[in-house]
C-alpha positions, 0 to 999 in steps of 0.5 A: 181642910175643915173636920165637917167636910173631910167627916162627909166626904168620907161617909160617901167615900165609904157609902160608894166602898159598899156600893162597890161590895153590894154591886160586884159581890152580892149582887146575885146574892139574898142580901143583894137581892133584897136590897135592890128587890130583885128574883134570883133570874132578874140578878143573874141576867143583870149581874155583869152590869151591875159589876161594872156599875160598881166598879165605877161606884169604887173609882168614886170612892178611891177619887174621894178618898186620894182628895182627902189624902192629898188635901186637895180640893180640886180633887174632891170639886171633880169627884165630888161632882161626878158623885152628884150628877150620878145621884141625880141621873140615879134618881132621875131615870133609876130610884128616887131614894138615890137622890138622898143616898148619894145626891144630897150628901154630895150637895152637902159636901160641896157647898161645904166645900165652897165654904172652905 
């Protein structure tokens, strides 16, 4: 597996680990908070949602880093995709940074895959 590919498929598979963090455990807490520009009563109400958003954040991640592992890239087209069309729907109907936080890297990572 080429070095540029596996090096970026790793950054999203470590932004989606702290994606996973910031949704499940700091969600409610001044970080969280500040990061996703929200008052302590917004957090509160949100916070089941947002854990479980986060845990599929982690599914992500752990697909990305098992297709790495396993050099597999079927693994990582599935993941990989998943990771796009969730920036794109993110970005869409959410925030339009999500588009280049998570989107574009997935583009990257995929067009460098289709190189591989």
């Amino acid at each position: 597996m080429p070095i540029a590919l596996t090096v970026i498929v790793t950054i999203i598979a470590l932004l989606h680990g702290y994606f996973l963090v910031l949704e499940m455990f700091l969600w409610t807490k001044p970080y969280g908070r500040r990061v996703f520009r929200m008052s302590a009563e917004q957090a509160e109400a949100t916070r089941t949602l947002a854990a479980n958003q986060g845990l599929y954040n982690g599914f992500l991640a752990a697909g990305l880093v098992w297709g790495l592992i396993v050099a597999s890239t079927a693994v990582l087209w599935f993941f990989l995709i998943c990771v796009l069309i969730a920036g794109l729907y993110g970005a869409a109907t959410a925030n339009r940074k999500i588009l280049f936080v998570q989107a574009l890297p997935a583009a990257i990572a995929i067009a460098l895959l289709t190189l591989a």
